[in-house]
DODRENDO-563968 format. One record per residue (C-alpha): residue in one letter; x, y, z. Coordinates in steps of 0.25 Angstrom, whole numbers, padded with zeros to 4 digits. Layout:
N
{res: a, x: X, y: Y, z: Z}
...
***
This chain:
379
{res: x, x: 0688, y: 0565, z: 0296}
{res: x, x: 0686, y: 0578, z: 0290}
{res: x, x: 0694, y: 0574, z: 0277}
{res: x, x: 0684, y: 0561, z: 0276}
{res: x, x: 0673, y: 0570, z: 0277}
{res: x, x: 0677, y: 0581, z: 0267}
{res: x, x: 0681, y: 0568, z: 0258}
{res: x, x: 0668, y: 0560, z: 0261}
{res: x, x: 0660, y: 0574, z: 0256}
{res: x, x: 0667, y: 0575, z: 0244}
{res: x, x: 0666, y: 0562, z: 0237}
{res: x, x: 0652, y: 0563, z: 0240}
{res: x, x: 0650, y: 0576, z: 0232}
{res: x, x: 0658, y: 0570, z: 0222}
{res: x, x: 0648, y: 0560, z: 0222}
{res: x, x: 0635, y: 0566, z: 0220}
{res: x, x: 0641, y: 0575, z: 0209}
{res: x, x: 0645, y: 0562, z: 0202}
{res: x, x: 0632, y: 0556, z: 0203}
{res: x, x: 0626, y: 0569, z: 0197}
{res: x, x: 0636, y: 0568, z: 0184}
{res: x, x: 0634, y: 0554, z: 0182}
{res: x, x: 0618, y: 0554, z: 0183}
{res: x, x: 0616, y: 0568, z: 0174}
{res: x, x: 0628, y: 0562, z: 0163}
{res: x, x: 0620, y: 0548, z: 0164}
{res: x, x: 0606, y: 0553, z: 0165}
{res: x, x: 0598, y: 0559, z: 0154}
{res: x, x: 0595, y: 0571, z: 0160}
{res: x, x: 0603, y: 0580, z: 0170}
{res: x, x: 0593, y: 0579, z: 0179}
{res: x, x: 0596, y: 0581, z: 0195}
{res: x, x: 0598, y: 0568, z: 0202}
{res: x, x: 0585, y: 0562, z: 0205}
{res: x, x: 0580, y: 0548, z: 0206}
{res: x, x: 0576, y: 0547, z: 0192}
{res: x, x: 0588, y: 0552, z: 0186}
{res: x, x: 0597, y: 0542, z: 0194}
{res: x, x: 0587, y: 0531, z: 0190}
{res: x, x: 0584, y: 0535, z: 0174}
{res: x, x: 0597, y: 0536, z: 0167}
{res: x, x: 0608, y: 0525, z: 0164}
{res: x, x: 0616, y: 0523, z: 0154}
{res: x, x: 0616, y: 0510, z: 0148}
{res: x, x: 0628, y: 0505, z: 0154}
{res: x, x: 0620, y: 0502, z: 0166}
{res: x, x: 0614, y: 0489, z: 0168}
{res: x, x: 0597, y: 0489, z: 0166}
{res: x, x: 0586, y: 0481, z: 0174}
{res: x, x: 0578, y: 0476, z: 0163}
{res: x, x: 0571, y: 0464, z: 0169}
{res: x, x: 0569, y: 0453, z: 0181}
{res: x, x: 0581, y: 0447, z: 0186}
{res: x, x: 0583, y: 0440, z: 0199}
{res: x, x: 0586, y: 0446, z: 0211}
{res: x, x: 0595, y: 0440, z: 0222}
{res: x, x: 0598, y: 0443, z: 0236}
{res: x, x: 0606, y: 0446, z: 0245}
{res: x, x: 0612, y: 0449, z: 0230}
{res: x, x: 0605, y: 0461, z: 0226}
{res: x, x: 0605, y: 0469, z: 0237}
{res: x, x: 0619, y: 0471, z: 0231}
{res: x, x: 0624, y: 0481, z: 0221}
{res: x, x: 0622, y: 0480, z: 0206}
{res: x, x: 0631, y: 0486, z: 0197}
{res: x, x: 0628, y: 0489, z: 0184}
{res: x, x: 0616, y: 0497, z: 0187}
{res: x, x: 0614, y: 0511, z: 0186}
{res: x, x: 0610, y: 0512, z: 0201}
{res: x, x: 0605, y: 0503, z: 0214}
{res: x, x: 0599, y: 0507, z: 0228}
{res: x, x: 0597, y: 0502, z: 0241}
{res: x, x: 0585, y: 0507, z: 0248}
{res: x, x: 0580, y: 0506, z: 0262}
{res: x, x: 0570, y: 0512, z: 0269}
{res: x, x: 0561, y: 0512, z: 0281}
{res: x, x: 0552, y: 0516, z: 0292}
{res: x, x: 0559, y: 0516, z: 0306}
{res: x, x: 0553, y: 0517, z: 0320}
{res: x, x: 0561, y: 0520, z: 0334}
{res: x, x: 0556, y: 0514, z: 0346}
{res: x, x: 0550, y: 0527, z: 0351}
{res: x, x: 0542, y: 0526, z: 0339}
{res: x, x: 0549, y: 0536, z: 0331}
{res: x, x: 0549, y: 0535, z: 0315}
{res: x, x: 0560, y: 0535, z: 0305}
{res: x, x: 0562, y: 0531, z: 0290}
{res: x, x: 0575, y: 0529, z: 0285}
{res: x, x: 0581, y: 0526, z: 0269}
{res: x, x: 0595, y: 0521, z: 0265}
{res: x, x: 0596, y: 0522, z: 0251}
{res: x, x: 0610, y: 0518, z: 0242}
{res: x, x: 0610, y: 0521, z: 0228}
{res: x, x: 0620, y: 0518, z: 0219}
{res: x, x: 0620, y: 0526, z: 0204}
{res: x, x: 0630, y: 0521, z: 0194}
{res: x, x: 0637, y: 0529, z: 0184}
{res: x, x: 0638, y: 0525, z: 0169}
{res: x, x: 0651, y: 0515, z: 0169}
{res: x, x: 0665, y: 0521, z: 0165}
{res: x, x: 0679, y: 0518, z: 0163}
{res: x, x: 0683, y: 0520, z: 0178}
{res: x, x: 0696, y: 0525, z: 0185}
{res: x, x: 0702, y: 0513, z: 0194}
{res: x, x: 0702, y: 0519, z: 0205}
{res: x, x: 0696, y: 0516, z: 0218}
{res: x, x: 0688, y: 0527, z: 0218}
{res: x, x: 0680, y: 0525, z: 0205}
{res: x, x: 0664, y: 0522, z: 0203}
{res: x, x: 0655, y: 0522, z: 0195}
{res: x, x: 0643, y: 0524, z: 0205}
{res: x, x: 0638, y: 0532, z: 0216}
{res: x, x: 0631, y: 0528, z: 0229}
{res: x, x: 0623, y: 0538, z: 0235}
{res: x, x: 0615, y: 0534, z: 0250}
{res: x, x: 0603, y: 0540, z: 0256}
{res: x, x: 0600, y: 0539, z: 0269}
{res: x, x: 0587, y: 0545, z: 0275}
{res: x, x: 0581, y: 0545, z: 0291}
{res: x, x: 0565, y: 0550, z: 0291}
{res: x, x: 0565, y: 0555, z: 0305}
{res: x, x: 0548, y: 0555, z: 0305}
{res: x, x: 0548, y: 0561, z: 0319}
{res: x, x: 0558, y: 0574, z: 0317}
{res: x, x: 0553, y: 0574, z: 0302}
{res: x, x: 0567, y: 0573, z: 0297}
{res: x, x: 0574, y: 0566, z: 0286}
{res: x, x: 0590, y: 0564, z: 0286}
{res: x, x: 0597, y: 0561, z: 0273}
{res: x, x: 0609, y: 0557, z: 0269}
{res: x, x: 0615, y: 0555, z: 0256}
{res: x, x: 0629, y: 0550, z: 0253}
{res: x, x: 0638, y: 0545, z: 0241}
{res: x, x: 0648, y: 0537, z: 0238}
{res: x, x: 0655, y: 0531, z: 0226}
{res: x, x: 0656, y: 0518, z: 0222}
{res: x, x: 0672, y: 0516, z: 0227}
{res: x, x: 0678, y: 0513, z: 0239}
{res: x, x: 0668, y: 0506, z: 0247}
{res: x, x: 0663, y: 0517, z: 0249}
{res: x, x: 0648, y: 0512, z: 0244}
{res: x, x: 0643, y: 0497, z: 0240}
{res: x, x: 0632, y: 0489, z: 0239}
{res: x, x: 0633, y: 0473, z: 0241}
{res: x, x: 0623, y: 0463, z: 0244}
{res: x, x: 0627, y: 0463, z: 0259}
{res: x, x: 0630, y: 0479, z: 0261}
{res: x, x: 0626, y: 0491, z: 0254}
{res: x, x: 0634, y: 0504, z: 0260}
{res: x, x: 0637, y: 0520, z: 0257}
{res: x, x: 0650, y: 0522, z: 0265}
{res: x, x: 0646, y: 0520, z: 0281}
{res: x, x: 0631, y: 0519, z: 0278}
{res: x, x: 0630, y: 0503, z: 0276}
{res: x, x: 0618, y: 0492, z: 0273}
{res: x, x: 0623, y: 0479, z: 0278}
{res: x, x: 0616, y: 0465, z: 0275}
{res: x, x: 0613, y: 0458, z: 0287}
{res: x, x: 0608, y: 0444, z: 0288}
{res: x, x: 0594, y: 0450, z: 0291}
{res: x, x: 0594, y: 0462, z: 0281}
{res: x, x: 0603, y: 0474, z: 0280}
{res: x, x: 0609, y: 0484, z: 0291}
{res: x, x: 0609, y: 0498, z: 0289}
{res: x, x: 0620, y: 0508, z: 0295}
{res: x, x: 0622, y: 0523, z: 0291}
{res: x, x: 0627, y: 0535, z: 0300}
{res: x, x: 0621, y: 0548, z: 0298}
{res: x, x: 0625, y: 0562, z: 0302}
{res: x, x: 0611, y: 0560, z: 0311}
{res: x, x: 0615, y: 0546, z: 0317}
{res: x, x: 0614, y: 0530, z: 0312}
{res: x, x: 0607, y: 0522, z: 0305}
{res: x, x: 0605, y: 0509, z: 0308}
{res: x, x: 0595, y: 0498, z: 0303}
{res: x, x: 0593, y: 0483, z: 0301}
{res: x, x: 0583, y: 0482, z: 0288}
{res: x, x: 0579, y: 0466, z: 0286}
{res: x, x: 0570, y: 0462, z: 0276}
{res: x, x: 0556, y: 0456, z: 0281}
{res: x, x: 0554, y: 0454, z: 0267}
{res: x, x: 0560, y: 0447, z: 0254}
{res: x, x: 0564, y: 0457, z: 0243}
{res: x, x: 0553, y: 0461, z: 0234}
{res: x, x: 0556, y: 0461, z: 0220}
{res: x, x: 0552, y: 0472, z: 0213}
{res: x, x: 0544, y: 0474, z: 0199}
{res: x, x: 0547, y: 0462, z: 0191}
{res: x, x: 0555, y: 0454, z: 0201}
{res: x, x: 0565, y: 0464, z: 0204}
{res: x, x: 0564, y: 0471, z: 0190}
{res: x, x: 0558, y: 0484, z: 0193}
{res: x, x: 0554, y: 0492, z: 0179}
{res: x, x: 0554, y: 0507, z: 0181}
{res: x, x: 0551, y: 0510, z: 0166}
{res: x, x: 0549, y: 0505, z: 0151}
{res: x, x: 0563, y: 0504, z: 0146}
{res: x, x: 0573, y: 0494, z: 0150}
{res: x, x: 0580, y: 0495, z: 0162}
{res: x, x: 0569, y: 0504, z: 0168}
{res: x, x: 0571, y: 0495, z: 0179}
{res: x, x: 0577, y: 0491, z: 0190}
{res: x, x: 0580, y: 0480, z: 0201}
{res: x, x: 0571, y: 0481, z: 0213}
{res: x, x: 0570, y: 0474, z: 0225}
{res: x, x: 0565, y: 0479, z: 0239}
{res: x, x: 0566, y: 0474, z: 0252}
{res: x, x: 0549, y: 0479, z: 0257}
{res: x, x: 0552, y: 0477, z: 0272}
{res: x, x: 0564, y: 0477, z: 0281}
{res: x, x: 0563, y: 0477, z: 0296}
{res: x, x: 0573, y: 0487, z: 0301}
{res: x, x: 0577, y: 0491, z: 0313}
{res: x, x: 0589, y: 0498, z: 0320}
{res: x, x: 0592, y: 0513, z: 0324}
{res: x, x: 0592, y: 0527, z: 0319}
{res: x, x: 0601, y: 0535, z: 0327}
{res: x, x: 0598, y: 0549, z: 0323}
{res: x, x: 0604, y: 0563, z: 0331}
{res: x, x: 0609, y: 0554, z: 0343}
{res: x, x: 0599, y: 0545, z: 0345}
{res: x, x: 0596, y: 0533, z: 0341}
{res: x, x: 0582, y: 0527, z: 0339}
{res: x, x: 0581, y: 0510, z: 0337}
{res: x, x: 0572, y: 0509, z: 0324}
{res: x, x: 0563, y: 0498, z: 0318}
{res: x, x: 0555, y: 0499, z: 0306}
{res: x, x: 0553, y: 0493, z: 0292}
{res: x, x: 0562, y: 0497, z: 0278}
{res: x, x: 0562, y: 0493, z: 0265}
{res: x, x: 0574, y: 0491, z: 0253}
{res: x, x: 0574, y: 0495, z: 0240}
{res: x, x: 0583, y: 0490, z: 0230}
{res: x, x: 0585, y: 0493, z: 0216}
{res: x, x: 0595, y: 0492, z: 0204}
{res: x, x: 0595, y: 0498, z: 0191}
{res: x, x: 0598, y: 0509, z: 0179}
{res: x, x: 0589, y: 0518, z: 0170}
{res: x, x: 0578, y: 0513, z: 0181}
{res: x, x: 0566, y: 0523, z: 0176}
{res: x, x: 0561, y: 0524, z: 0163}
{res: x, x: 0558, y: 0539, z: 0156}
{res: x, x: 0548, y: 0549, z: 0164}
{res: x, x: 0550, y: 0544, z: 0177}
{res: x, x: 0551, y: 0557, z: 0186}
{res: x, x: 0552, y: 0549, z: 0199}
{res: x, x: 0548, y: 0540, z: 0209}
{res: x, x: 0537, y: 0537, z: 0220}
{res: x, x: 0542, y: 0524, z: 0230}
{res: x, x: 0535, y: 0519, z: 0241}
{res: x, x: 0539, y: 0509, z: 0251}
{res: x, x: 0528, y: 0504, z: 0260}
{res: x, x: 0529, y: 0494, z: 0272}
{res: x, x: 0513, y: 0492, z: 0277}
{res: x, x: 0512, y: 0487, z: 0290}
{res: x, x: 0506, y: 0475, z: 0288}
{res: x, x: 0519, y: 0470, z: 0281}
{res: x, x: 0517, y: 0473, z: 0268}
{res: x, x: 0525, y: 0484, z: 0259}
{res: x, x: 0524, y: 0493, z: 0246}
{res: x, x: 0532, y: 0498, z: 0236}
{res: x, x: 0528, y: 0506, z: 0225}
{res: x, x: 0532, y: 0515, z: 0217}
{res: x, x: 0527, y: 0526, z: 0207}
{res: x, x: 0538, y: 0529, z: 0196}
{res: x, x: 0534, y: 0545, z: 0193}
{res: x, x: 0533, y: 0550, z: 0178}
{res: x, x: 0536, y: 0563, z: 0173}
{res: x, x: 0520, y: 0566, z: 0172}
{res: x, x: 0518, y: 0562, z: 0187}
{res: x, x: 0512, y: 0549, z: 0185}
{res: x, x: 0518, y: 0535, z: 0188}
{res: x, x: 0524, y: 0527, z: 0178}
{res: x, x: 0520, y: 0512, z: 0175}
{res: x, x: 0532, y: 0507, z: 0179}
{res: x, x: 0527, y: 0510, z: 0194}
{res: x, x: 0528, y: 0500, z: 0204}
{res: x, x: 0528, y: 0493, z: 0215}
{res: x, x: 0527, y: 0482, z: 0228}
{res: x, x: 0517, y: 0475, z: 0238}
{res: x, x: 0525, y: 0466, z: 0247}
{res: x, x: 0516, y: 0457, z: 0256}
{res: x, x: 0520, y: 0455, z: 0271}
{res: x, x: 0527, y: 0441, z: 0267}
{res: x, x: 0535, y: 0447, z: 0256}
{res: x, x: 0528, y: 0444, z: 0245}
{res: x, x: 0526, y: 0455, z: 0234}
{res: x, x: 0517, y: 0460, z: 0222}
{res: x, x: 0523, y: 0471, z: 0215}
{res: x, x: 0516, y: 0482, z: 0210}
{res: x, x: 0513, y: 0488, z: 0195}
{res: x, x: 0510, y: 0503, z: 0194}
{res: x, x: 0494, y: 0500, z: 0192}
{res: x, x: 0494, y: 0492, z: 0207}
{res: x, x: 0497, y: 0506, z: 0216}
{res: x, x: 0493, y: 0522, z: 0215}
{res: x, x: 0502, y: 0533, z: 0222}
{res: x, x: 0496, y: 0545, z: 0223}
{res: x, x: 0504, y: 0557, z: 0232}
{res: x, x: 0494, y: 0564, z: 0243}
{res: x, x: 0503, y: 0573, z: 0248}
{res: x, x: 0517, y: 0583, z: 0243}
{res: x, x: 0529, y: 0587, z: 0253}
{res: x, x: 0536, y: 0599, z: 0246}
{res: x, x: 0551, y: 0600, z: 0250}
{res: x, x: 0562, y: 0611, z: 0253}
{res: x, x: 0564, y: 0611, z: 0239}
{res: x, x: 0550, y: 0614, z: 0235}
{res: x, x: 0549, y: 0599, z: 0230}
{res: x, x: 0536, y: 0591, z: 0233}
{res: x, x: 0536, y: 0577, z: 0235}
{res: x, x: 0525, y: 0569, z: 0235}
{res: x, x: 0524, y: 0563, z: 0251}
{res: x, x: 0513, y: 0557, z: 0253}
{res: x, x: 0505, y: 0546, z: 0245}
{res: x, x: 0493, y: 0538, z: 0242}
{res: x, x: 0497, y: 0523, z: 0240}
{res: x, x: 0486, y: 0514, z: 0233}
{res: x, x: 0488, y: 0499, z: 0229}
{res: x, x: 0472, y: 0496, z: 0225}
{res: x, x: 0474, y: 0480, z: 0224}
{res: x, x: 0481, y: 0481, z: 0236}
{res: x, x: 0472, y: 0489, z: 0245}
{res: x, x: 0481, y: 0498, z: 0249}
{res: x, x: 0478, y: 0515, z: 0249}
{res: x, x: 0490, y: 0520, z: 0255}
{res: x, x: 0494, y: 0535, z: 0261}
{res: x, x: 0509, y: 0537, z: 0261}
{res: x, x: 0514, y: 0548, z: 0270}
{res: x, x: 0528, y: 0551, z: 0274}
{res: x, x: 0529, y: 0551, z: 0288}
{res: x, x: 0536, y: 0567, z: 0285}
{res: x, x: 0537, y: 0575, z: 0272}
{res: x, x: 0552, y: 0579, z: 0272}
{res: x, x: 0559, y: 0564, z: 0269}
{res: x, x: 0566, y: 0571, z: 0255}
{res: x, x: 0581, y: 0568, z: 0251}
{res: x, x: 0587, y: 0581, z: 0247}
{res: x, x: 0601, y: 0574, z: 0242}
{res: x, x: 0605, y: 0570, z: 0228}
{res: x, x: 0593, y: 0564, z: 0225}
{res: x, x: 0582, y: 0570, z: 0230}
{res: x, x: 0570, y: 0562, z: 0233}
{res: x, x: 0559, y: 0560, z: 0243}
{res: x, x: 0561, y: 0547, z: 0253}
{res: x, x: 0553, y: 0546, z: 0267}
{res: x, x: 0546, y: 0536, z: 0276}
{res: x, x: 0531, y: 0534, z: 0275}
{res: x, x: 0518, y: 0530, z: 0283}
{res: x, x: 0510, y: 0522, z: 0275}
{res: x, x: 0493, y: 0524, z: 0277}
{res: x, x: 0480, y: 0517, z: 0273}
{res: x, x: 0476, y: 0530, z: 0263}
{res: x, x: 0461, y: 0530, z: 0269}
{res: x, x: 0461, y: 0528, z: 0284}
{res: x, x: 0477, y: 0533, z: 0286}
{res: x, x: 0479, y: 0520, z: 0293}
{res: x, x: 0496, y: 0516, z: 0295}
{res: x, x: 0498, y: 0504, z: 0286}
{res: x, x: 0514, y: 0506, z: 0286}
{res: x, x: 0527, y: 0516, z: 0281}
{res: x, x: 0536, y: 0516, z: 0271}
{res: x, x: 0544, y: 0524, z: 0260}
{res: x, x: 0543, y: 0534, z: 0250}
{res: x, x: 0551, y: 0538, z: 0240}
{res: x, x: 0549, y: 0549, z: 0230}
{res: x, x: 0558, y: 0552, z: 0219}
{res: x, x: 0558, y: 0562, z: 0208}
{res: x, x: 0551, y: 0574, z: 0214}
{res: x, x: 0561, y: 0582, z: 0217}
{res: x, x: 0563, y: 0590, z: 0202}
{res: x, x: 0553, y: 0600, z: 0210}
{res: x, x: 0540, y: 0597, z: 0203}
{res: x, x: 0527, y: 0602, z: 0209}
{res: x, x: 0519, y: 0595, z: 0217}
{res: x, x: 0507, y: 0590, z: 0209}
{res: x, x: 0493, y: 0591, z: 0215}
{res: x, x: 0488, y: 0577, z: 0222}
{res: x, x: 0477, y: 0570, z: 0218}
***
């Protein structure tokens, strides 16, 4: 058993000091690994997203090669029958290296998988993270249209929606997610543009609201969970164009059933570029998605980590047209991934920005903030 470990820790060093050669030799800059250098550079090798095509399921929930890199995205707002909060998010990346002239060997691949898993304990104010690697050999990783797995942490298809089981060093998780909702189709039907130049794009799809229920087994004791979760799925290579310096996503379920996405991708100046976007799903499913004159994100609140890094928190979320004037507010600040990529992902309560009154929870996301910049003043 000890052998496995020592093994086990091994590859996965190997692995992330492979992930960091391949993205600085592929990327323009030897930047450190962020989400904007994993998402900007590809060689040309890699197949591009450069307009609509049709989307089929269960298909797509699959793997598609070719691409530079693909995720799989859940997250969600959890409550215990006592009335005790948590979020959770299981993330799987895959991040393709530049095709080559391969050894046969059973042990060759020319990607890497990385998995986070995260549990937002709202009543201790604690978030566990865990990150592992694998190789794209030996079964050890895979994606199909029924299962989607990292080793022993698995998403299983179900005839209802998807099953999800990881062991942690902290306990279990276990969580049925099924779709109350038919996939949304983001940007142009799928076609989700991020920049000017071809292939600035992406395949999107999301899954708005999931009914998931289950249990969370954390330090010994195991606490039966309902809530809501959402997926995200997307696909692509060289996704952002030039002078984007990261990323602002939320994920919003309101309580009278309907959601919002949107999204603010962050240029260098500070400001949000055109290709900003996002999604208003009604309670039946049915969708209108959003250009980057339709909403206005404005942060109302910084946290400052360990690191001396500040991340913007808290927000005010206006859709004008929609009559919606929204305060965002984690339910605690210190939801932060320190791992190979570092970046800010928490669960949220969603308020009327006037009269503070609970229209919902959701997600956040925030992504390029860790180079240390300063805090600049609100507004």
């Amino acid at each position: 058993m000890k052998r496995t470990v020592v093994i086990l820790a091994v590859l996965a060093l190997a692995a992330v000091i492979w992930l960091g050669a391949r993205v600085e030799r592929d990327s323009p800059s030897a930047e450190a690994l962020s989400g904007t250098a994993l998402l900007n550079a590809a060689p040309e090798v890699f197949r591009r997203v450069t307009g609509p095509e049709p989307l089929t399921f269960p298909a797509d929930h699959g793997l598609h090669p070719g691409y530079r890199n693909e995720w799989w995205y859940f997250t969600g707002n959890l409550e215990s029958e006592d009335g005790r909060r948590f979020g959770f998010q299981y993330t799987l990346f895959r991040f393709a290296s530049e095709p080559q002239d391969l050894p046969d060997s059973d042990f060759s691949a020319d990607a890497i998988w990385m998995v986070h898993l995260a549990i937002s304990d709202v009543a201790e104010q604690r978030f566990i993270g865990h990150e592992r690697f694998a190789r794209e050999s030996l079964g050890l990783v895979g994606a199909t249209q029924d299962e989607w797995w990292l080793r022993d942490w698995r998403v299983t298809r179900t005839e209802a929606g998807w099953l999800l089981v990881a062991d942690i060093e902290e306990g279990r998780v276990e969580l049925a997610l099924d779709p109350l909702k038919p996939p949304v189709l983001q940007g142009d039907r799928g076609y989700s543009q991020k920049g000017p130049s071809p292939g600035n794009a992406s395949r999107y799809y999301s899954m708005t609201r999931m009914q998931a229920s289950g249990r969370l087994t954390l330090d010994g004791q195991a606490h039966d969970v309902t809530g809501t979760a959402w997926l995200d799925r997307e696909w692509g290579s060289s996704q952002l164009g030039e002078g984007i310096d990261g990323w602002d996503w939320f994920a919003l379920q309101f309580e009278d059933g309907r959601d919002l996405m949107v999204y603010r991708l962050r240029t260098e100046d500070g400001g949000a570029s055109r290709f900003s976007a996002g999604a208003l799903v009604q309670p039946d499913g049915s969708y209108r998605i959003l250009e980057r004159s339709d909403f206005e994100l404005e942060p109302i609140r910084w946290w400052t980590d360990r690191d001396g890094v500040s991340w913007p928190v808290a927000w005010r979320v206006q859709l004008p047209d929609d009559g919606l004037d929204l305060a965002v507010r984690p339910t605690f600040d210190a939801q932060r991934w320190f791992a190979t990529v570092g970046y800010w992902e928490g669960a949220m309560d969603v308020s009327d920005y006037g009269d503070d009154t609970e229209l919902g929870r959701g997600y956040l996301e925030l992504s390029g903030y860790a180079g240390g910049a300063a805090a600049p003043p609100v507004r």
